[in-house]
PASEBA-1860 file (N, C-alpha, C; in nm, 3 decimals):
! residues 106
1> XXXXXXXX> 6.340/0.500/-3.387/6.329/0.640/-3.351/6.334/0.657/-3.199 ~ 6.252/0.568/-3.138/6.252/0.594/-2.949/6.390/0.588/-2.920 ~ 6.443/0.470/-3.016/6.625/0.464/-2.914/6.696/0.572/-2.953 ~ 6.652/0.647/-3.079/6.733/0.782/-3.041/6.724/0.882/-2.957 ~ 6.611/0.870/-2.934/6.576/0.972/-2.854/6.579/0.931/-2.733 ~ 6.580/0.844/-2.669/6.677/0.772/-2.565/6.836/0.782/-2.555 ~ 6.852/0.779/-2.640/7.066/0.793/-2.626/7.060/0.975/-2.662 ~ 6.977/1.025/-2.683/6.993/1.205/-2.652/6.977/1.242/-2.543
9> XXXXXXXX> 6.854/1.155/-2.475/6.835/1.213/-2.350/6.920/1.157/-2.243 ~ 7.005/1.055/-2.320/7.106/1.013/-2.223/7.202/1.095/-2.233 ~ 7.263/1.151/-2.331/7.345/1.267/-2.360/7.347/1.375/-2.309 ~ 7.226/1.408/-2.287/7.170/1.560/-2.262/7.173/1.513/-2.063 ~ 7.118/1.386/-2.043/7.207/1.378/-1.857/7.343/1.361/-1.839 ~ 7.407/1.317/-1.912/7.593/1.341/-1.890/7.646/1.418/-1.887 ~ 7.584/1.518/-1.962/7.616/1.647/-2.029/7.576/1.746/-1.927 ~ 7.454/1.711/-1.876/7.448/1.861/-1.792/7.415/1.810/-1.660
17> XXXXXXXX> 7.443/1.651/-1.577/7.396/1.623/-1.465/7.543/1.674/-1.396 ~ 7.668/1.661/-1.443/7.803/1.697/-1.368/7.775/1.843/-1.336 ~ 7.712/1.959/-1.417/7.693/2.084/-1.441/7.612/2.168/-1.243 ~ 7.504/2.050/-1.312/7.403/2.136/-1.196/7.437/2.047/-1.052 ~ 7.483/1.897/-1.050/7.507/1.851/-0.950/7.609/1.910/-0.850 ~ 7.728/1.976/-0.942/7.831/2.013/-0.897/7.850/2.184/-0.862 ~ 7.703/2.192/-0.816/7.768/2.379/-0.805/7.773/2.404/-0.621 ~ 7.805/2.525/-0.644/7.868/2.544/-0.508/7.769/2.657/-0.432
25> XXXXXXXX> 7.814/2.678/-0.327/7.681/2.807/-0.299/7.709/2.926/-0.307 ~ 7.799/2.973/-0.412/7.795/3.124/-0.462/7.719/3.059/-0.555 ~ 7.671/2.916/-0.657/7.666/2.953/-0.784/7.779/2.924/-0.846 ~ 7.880/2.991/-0.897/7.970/2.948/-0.951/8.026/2.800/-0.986 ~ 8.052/2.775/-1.118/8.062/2.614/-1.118/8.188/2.642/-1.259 ~ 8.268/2.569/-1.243/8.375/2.555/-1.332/8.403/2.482/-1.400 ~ 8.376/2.506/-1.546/8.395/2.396/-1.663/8.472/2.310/-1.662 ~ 8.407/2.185/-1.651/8.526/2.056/-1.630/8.545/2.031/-1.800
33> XXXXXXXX> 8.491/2.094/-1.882/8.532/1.977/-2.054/8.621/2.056/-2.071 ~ 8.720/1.969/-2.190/8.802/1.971/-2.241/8.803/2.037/-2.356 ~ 8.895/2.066/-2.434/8.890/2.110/-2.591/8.981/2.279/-2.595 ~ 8.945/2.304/-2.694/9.035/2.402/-2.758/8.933/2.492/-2.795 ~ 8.873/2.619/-2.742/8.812/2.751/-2.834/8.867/2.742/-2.936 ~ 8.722/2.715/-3.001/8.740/2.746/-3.169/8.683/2.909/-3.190 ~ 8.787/2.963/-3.298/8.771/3.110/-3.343/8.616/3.169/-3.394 ~ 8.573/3.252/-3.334/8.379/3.272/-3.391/8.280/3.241/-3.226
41> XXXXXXXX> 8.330/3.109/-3.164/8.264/3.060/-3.074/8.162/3.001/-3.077 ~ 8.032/2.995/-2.942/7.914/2.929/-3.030/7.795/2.984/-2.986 ~ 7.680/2.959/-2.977/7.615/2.974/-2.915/7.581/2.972/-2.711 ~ 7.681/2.878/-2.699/7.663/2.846/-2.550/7.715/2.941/-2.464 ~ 7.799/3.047/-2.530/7.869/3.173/-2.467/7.779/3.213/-2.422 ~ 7.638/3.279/-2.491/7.539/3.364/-2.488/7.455/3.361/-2.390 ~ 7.448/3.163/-2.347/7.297/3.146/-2.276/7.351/3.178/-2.141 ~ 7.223/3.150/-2.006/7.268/3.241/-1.890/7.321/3.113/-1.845
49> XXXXXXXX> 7.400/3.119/-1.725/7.508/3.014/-1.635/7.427/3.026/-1.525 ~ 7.432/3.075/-1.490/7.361/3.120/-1.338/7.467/3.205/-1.263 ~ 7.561/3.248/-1.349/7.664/3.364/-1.282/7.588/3.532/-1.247 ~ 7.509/3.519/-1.292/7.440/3.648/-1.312/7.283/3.633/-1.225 ~ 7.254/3.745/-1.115/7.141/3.749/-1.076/7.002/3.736/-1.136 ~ 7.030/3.805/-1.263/6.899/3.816/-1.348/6.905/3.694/-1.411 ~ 6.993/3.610/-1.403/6.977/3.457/-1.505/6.839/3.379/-1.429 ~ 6.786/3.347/-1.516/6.669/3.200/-1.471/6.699/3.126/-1.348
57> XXXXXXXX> 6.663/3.094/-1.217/6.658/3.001/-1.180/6.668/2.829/-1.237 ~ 6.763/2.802/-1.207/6.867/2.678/-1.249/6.951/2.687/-1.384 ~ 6.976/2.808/-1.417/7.110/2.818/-1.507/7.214/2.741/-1.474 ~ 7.247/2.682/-1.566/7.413/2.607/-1.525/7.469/2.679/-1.663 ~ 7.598/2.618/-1.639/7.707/2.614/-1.782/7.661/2.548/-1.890 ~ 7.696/2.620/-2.032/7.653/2.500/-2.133/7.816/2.441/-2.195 ~ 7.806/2.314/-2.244/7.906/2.298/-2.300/7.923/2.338/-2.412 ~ 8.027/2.379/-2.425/8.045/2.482/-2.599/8.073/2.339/-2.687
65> XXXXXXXX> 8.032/2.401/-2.805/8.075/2.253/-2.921/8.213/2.203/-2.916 ~ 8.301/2.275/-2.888/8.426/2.218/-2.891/8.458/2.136/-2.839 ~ 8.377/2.137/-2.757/8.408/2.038/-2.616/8.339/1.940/-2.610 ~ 8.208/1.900/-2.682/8.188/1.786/-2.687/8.235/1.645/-2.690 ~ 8.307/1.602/-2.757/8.376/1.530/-2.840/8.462/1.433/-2.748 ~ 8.561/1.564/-2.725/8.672/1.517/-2.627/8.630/1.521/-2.449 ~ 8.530/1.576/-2.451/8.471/1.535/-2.290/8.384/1.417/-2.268 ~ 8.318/1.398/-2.401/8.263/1.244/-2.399/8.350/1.150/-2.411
73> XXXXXXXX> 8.432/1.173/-2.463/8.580/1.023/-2.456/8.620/1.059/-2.361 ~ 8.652/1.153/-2.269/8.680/1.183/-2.109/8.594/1.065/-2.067 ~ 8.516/1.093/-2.056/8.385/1.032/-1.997/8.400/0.911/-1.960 ~ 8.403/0.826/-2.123/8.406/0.737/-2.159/8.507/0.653/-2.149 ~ 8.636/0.689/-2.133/8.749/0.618/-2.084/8.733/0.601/-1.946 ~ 8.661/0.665/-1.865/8.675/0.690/-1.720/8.565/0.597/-1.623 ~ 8.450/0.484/-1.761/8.349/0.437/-1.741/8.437/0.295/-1.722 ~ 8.357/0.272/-1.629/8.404/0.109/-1.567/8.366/-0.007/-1.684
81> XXXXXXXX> 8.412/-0.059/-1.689/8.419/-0.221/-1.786/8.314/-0.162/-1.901 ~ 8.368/-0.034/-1.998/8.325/0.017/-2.079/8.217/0.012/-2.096 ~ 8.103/0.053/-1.996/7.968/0.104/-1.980/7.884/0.166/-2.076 ~ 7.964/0.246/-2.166/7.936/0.345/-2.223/8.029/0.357/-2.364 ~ 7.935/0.385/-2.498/7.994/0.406/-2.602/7.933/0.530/-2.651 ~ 8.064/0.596/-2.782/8.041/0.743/-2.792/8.053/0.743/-2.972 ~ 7.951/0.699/-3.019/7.933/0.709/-3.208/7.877/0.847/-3.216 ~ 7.954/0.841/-3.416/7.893/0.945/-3.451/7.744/0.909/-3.544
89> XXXXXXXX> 7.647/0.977/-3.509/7.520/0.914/-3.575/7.474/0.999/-3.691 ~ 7.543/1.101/-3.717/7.505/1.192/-3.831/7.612/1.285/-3.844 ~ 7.567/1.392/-3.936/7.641/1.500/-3.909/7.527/1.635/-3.909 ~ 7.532/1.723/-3.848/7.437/1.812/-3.846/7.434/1.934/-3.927 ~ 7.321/2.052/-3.938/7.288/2.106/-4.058/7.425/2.222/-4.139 ~ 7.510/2.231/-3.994/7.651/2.305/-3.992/7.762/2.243/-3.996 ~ 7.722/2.108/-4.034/7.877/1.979/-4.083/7.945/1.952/-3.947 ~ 7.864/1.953/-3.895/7.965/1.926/-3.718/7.889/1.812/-3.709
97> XXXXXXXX> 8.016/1.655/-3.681/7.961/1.551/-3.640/7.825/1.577/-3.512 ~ 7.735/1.491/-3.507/7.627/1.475/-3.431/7.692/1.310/-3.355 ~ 7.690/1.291/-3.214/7.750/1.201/-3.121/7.626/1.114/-3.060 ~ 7.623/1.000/-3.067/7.547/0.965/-2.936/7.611/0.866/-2.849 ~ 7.563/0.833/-2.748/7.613/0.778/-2.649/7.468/0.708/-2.562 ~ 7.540/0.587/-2.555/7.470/0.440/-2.563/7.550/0.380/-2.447 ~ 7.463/0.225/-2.425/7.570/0.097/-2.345/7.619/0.045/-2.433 ~ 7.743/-0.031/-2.441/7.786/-0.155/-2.536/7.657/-0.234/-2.604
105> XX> 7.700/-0.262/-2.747/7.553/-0.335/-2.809/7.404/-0.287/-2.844 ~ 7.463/-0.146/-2.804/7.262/-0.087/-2.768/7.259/-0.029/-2.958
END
């Protein structure tokens, strides 16, 4: 159970350390993932970015589901002497694979 929750919270820094590391001083920060809008959208449209005054202090971008997938094999091709692996460990309560991301062997 700890190592999952270790390779989430490793997920959850890949995922959003490019986000907040990379903003600029309007604020503004521009989605680096990949993928294709899927029709409906998701939840991550909704939450605040930090484009907006009234957003929370440290809003970033969220990654939309679509983009998971193919921004972690971004990622992951781009990792030196393959650092980093990207399984699927479930599927979740809406049939959308669930990903984690580990070192080689972990």
């Amino acid at each position: 159970m700890a190592s999952r929750v270790r390779r989430f919270v490793l997920l959850l820094t890949l995922v959003a350390v490019p986000f907040v590391a990379g903003g600029t001083a309007s604020g503004a920060i521009g989605p680096p993932w990949c993928g294709t809008p899927e029709p409906g959208g998701d939840a991550a449209g909704a939450l605040p970015d930090g484009s907006s005054p009234s957003d929370p202090p440290g809003s970033f971008p969220h990654i939309p589901y679509y983009a998971i997938k193919c921004t972690l094999d971004n990622i992951q091709s781009r990792s030196i002497g393959g650092r980093m692996t990207v399984n699927q460990i479930g599927v979740s309560a809406q049939g959308r694979p669930m990903k984690s991301v580990a070192p080689p062997g972990a």
